[in-house]
C-alpha positions in Angstrom: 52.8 110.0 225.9 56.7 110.3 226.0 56.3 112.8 229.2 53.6 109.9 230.9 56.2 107.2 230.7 59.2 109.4 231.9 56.9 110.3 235.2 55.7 106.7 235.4 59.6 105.2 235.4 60.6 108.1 238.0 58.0 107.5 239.8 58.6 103.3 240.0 62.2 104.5 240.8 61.3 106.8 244.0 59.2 103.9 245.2 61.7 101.6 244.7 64.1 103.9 246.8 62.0 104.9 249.2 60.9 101.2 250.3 64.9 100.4 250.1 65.9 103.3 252.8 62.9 102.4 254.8 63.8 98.9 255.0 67.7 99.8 256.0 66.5 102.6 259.0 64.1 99.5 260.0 66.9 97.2 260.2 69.3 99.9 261.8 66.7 100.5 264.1 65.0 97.2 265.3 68.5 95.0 264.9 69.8 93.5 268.2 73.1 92.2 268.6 71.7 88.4 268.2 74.5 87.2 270.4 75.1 89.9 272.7 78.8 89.3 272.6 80.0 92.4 270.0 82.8 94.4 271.5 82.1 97.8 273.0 81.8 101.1 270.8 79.8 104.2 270.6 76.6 104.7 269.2 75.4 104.7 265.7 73.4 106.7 263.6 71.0 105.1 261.4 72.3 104.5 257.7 75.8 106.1 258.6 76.6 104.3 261.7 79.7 105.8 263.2 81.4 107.4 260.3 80.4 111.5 261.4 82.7 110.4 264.5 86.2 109.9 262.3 85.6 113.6 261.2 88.5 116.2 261.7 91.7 115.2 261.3 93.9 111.7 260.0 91.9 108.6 260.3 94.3 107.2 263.1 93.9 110.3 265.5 90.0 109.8 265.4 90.2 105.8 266.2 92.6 106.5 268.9 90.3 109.4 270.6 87.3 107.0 270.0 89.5 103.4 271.8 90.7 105.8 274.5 87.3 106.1 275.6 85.9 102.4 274.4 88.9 99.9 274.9 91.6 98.6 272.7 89.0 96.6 271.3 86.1 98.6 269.7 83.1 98.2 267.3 82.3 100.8 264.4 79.8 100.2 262.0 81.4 102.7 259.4 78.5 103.2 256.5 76.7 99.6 256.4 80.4 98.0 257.0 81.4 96.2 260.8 84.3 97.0 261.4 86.5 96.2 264.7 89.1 98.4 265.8 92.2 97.1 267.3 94.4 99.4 269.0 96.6 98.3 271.5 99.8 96.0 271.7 98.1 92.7 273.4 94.5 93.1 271.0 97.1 93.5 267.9 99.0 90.3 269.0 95.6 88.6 269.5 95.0 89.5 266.1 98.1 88.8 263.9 99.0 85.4 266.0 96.6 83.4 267.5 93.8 84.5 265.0 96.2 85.2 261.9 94.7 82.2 259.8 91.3 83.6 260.1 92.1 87.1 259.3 94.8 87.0 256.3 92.6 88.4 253.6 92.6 91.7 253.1 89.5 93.6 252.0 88.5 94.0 248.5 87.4 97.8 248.0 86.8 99.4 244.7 89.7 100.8 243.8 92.5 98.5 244.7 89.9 95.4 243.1 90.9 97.6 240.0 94.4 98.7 240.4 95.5 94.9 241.6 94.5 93.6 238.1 91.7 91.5 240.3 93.8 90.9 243.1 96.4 89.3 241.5 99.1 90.7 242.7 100.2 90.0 246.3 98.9 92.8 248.9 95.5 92.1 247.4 95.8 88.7 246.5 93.4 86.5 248.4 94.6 84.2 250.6 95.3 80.8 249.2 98.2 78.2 247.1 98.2 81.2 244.3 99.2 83.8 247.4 101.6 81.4 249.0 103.0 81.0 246.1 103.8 84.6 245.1 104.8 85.7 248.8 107.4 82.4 248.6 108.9 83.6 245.0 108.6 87.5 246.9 110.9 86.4 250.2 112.7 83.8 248.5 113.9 85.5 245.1 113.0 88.9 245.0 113.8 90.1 248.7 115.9 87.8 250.1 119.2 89.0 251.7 121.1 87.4 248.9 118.9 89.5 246.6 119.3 92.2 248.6 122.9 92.4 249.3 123.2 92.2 245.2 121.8 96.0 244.9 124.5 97.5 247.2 126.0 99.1 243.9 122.9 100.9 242.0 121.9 102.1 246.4 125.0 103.7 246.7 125.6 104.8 243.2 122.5 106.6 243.9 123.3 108.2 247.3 126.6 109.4 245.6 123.8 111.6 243.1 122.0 112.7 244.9 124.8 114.3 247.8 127.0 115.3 244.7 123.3 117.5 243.8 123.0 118.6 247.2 126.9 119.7 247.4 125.9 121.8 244.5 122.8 123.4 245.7 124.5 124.2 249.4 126.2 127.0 247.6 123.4 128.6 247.0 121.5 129.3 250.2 118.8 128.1 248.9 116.5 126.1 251.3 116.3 122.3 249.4 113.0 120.1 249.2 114.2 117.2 251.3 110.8 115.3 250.8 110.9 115.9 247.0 114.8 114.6 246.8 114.1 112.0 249.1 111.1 110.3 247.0 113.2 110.7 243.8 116.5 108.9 245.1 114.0 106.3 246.6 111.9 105.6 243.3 115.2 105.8 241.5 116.8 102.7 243.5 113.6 101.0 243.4 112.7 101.3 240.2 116.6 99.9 238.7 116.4 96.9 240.3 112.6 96.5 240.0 112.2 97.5 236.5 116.0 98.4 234.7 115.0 101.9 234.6 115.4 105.6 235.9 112.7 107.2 237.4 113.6 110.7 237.6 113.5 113.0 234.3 116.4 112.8 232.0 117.9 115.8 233.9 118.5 114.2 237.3 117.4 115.4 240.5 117.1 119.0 239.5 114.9 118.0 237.4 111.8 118.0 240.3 109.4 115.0 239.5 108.8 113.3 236.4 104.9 112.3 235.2 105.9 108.8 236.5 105.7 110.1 239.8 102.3 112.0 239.0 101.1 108.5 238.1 102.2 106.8 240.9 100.4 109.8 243.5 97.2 109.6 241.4 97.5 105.6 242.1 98.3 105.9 245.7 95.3 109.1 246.4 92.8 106.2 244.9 94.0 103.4 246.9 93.7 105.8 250.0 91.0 106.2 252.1 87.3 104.9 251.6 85.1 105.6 248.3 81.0 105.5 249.1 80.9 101.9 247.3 83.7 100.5 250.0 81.3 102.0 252.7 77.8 101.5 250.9 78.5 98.4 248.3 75.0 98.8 247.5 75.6 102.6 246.1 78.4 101.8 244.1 77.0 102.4 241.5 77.3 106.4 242.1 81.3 106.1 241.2 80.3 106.2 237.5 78.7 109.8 238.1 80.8 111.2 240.2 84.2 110.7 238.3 86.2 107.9 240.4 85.5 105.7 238.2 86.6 107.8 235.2 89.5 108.8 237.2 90.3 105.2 238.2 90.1 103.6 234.3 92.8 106.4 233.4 95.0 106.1 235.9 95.0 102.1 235.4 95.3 102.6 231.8 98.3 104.7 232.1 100.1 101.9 234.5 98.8 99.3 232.9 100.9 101.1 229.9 104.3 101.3 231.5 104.1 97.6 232.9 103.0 96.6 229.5 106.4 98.1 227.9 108.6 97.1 231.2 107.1 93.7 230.5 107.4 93.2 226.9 111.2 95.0 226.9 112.4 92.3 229.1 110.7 89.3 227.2 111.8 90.6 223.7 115.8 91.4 225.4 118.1 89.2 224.2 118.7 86.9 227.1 122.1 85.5 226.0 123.8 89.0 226.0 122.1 89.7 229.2 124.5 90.5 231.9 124.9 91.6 235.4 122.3 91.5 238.6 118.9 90.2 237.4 116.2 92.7 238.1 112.9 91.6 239.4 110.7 91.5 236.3 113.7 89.1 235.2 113.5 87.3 237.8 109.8 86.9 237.7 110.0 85.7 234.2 112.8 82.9 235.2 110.4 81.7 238.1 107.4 81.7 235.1 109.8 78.0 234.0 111.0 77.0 237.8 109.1 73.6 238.4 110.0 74.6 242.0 106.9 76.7 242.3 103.7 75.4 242.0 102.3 78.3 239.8 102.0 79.7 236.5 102.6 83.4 236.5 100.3 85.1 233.8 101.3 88.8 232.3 98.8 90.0 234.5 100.1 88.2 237.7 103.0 90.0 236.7 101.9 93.2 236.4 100.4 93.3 239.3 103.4 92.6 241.4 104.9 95.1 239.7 102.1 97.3 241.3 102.9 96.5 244.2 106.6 97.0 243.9 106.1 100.6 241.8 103.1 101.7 244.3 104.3 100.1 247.9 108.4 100.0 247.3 109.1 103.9 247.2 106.8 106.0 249.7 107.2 104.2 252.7 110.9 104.7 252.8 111.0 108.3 251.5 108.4 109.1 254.2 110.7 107.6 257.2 113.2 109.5 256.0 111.5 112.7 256.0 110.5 112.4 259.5 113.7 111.2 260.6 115.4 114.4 259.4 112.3 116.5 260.9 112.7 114.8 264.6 116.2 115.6 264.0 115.9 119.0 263.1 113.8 119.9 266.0 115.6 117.8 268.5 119.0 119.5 268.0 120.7 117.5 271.1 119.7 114.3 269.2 121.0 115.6 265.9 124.2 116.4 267.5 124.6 113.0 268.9 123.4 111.3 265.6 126.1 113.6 263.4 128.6 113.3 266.2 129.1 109.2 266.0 128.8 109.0 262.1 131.7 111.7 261.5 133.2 109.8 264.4 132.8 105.9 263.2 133.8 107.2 259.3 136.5 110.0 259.7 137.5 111.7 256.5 135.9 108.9 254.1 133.8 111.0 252.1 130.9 109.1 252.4 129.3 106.2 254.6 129.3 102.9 252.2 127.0 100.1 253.3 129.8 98.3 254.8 130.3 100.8 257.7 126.5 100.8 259.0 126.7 98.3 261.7 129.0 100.8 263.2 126.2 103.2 263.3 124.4 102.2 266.3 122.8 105.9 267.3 121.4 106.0 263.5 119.6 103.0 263.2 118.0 104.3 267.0 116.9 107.1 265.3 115.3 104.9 262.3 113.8 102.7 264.9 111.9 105.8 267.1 110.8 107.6 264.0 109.2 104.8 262.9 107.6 104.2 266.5 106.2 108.0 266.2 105.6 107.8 262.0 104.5 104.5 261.2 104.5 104.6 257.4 101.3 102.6 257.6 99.4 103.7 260.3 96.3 101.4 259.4 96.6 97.8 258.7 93.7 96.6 257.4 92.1 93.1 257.9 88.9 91.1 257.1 87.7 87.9 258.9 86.8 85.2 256.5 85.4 83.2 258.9 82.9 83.7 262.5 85.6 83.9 265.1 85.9 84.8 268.9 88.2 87.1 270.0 88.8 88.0 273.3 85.8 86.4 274.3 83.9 88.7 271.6 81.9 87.0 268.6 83.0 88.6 265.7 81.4 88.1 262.8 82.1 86.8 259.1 83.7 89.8 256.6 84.1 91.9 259.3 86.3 94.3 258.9 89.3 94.4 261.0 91.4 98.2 261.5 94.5 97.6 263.4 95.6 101.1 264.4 99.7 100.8 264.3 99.9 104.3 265.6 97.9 103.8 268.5 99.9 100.6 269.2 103.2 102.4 268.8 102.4 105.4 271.4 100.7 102.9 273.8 101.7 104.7 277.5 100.9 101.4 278.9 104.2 100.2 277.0 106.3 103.1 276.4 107.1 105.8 278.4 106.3 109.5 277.6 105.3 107.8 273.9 105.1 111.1 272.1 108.5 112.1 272.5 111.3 111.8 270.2 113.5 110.3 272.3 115.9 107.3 270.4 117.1 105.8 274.1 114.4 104.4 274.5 115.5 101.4 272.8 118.9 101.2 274.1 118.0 98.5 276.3 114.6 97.6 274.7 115.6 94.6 272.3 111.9 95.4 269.9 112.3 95.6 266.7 110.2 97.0 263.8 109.3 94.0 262.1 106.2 92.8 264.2 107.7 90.1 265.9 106.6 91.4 269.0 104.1 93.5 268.4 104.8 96.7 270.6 105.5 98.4 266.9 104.0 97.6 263.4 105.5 100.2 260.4 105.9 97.3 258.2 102.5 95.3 259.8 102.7 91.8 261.0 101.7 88.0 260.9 101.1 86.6 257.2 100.9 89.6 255.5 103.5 91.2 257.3 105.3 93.6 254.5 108.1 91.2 252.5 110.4 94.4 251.8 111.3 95.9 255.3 115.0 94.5 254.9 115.6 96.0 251.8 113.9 99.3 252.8 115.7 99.8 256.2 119.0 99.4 254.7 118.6 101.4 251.9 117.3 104.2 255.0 119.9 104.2 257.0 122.6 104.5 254.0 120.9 107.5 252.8 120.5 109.2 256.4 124.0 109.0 257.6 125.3 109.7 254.3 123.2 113.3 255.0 124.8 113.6 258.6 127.8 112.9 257.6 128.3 115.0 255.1 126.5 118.3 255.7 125.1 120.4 258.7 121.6 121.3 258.5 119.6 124.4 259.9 115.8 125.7 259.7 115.5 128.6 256.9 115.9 131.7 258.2 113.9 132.8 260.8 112.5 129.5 261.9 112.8 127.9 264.9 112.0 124.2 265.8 108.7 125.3 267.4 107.2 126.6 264.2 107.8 123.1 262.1 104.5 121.6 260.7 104.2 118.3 262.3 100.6 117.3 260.6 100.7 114.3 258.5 98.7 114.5 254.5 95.8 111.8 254.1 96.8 109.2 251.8 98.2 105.3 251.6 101.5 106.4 253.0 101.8 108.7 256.4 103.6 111.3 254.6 104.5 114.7 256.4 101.7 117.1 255.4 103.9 120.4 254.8 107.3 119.4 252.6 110.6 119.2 254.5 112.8 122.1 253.2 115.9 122.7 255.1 119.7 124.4 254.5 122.5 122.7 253.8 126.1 124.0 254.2 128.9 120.9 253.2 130.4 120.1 256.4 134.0 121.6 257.0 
């Protein structure tokens, strides 16, 4: 009897699948484009509409290969999701300008819905009085240039570590893990004035990573990329066999954890012996009383923001380092020009202070093309919340909206010989990187244009002519430029696949 009902409910269930797939290859199949006016792209397959043709590579080499042949303006359908590709300067300025109010949500997948505490942080947050709320407290108290100029002491306190570590390992002849040193002195300064507290392990930098790092990889692996639910919403129920879901409640359990203790250390500190430069979790608790902002900050608000602080705050500019030292490394005439005017502009100080940067013009060149080439976000990701037009294309409600940075930022209609290291370039090119004019996008753009690029960049260019300045570099031996890996690793963050591992000797 048992056995009977078993193959009865199986059976109901096959049937019920069957009729479901049927009726999706029917739609796939006999669905017109009602209005005729979608933007080109290539064909799709039934069920998986164009998603074997981002196979092979990072996710922003496939998108450009497919707009080269399609326009800068291209319809996917990537599972059961529409998606519209944007991919050069003009389509991107279209997009984050005159179209910005429709498109400043951005989507909801599975694992950041999670991760965000609901969306309550700010990358996540939908748009809305709560969003222009937190982005106002973000750009007016947490990152303003007041804020920012308040954290010189703990940026070059830890620049002075970390090259006091490196002085000591030079002796040895031993080739150092610039990627690995980079993201520790990174997540150090960003988690003092974020949170009050080290990041690294008790030992320092020799220490390697601490499991605060491994918590904060694990966070950024699930927020990269696309799970079956994000591309199927109807199948996501499969993430509770095939262990994301297990691997997402863990990892938000364990940062959920550490903002739990950041957040009740600060509440239960004694704020009448607190002195010096507020952190941010202090100053998110002072703006929880300011009748100035027209919102009540919950714990969970709170955490959230520290998310995106913790998760959004350290890769980005640990990344642009690395690939600033690697174009240097294998540009040696461009190194020697870099080193040249820092040991030049500084003399025999021993090291570049934050005061002496606007004398470094070449470096901040250097900054600027690696983040042309390495965007540290090469996607920006978008969703239309309402039926708009677009070029003279309908695009339709929740479509998804890919703006390819890296495409826009090797455009040969704007720049000349765009895959080539060469810092010039901008010599008498007044861009910038902060999306103002759309020719490069490492920090995105429009509304949701990233709140933190002042406080990254500075905190960049400190820690990279403190390195020229200070020591000559060279390839292990045996290597030669030619035989550096250039591929990038898949994740949130375009990170340089291979670490960065060079010799240092202390500069004579």
């Amino acid at each position: 009897m048992r056995a009977h009902y078993y193959y009865h409910n199986f059976v109901v269930l096959l049937l019920v699948f069957s009729i479901t797939l049927l009726v999706l290859l029917w739609k796939q199949l006999t669905r017109k484009n009602r209005n005729g006016r979608l933007p080109p792209g290539p064909r799709r397959i039934p069920l998986i509409g164009n998603l074997h043709q981002l196979g092979g590579g990072s996710p922003h080499v496939s998108l450009k290969r497919l707009s080269d042949e399609y326009g800068p303006l291209m319809f996917l359908k990537l599972g059961s999701i529409p998606t519209l590709v944007v991919s050069s300067r003009d389509m991107a300025k279209e997009i984050l300008k005159t179209h910005d109010l429709v498109l400043t949500n951005r989507p909801m997948f599975y694992a950041p819905t999670k991760i965000s505490y609901g969306g309550s942080d700010i990358a996540f947050a939908r748009y809305g009085e709560h969003w222009r709320e937190v982005k106002k407290i973000a750009v007016l108290e947490l990152l303003s240039a007041k804020r920012v100029l308040s954290y010189r002491a703990v940026r070059e306190k830890e620049t002075s570590l970390v090259i006091d570590f490196v002085r000591t390992s030079a002796s040895s002849s031993v080739p150092i893990n610039l990627s690995e040193i980079f993201l520790c002195l990174i997540s150090n300064v960003v988690c003092q004035v974020a949170f009050g507290m080290k990041f690294e392990a008790e030992k320092g930098y020799e220490a390697g990573l601490s499991n605060l790092y491994m918590m904060l990889l694990e966070t950024q692996n699930l927020l990269a990329g696309f799970n079956t639910g994000d591309l199927f919403p109807w199948m996501s129920w499969i993430h509770k066999f095939d262990g994301l879901e297990t691997r997402l409640e863990k990892n938000f359990r364990q940062a959920d954890k550490f903002y739990e203790q950041v957040f009740n250390e600060h509440v239960n500190r004694n704020k009448s012996s607190k002195t010096g430069v507020e952190d941010f979790v202090d100053v998110l608790l002072r703006t929880q009383t300011d009748p100035s902002y027209n919102i009540s900050l919950t714990k969970d608000h709170i955490k959230g923001i520290l998310m995106d602080i913790f998760v959004a705050g350290s890769d980005p500019a640990a990344a642009t380092l690395v690939w600033s030292m690697t174009e240097l490394i294998k540009n040696s005439t461009v190194m020697k020009i870099a080193r040249e005017e820092v040991r030049t502009k500084i003399g025999t100080k021993k090291m570049v202070e934050e005061s002496d940067l606007h004398k470094l013009s070449y470096t901040k060149l250097v900054i600027k093309e690696a983040l042309r080439l390495h965007p540290p976000a090469p996607l920006l990701l978008r969703e239309t919340n309402e039926a708009c037009t677009i070029n003279g294309y309908e695009i339709p409600v929740k479509t998804k909206v890919i703006i390819n940075g890296n495409a826009v930022s090797t455009d040969p209609k704007y720049w000349e010989n765009p895959e080539e290291f060469q810092p010039e370039r901008f010599l008498n090119n007044i861009s910038d990187f902060k999306g103002q004019d759309f020719e490069m996008l490492p920090f995105g753009g429009g509304r949701r244009g990233c709140p933190g690029m002042n406080f990254a960049a500075v905190l960049v260019e400190l820690v990279l002519a403190n390195f020229l300045h200070c020591f000559d570099w060279k390839l292990p031996c045996g290597m030669k430029a030619e035989d550096i890996h250039m591929k990038e690793a898949s994740g949130l963050t375009m990170h340089k696949k291979v670490p960065l591992c060079l010799l240092a000797s202390i500069r004579k």
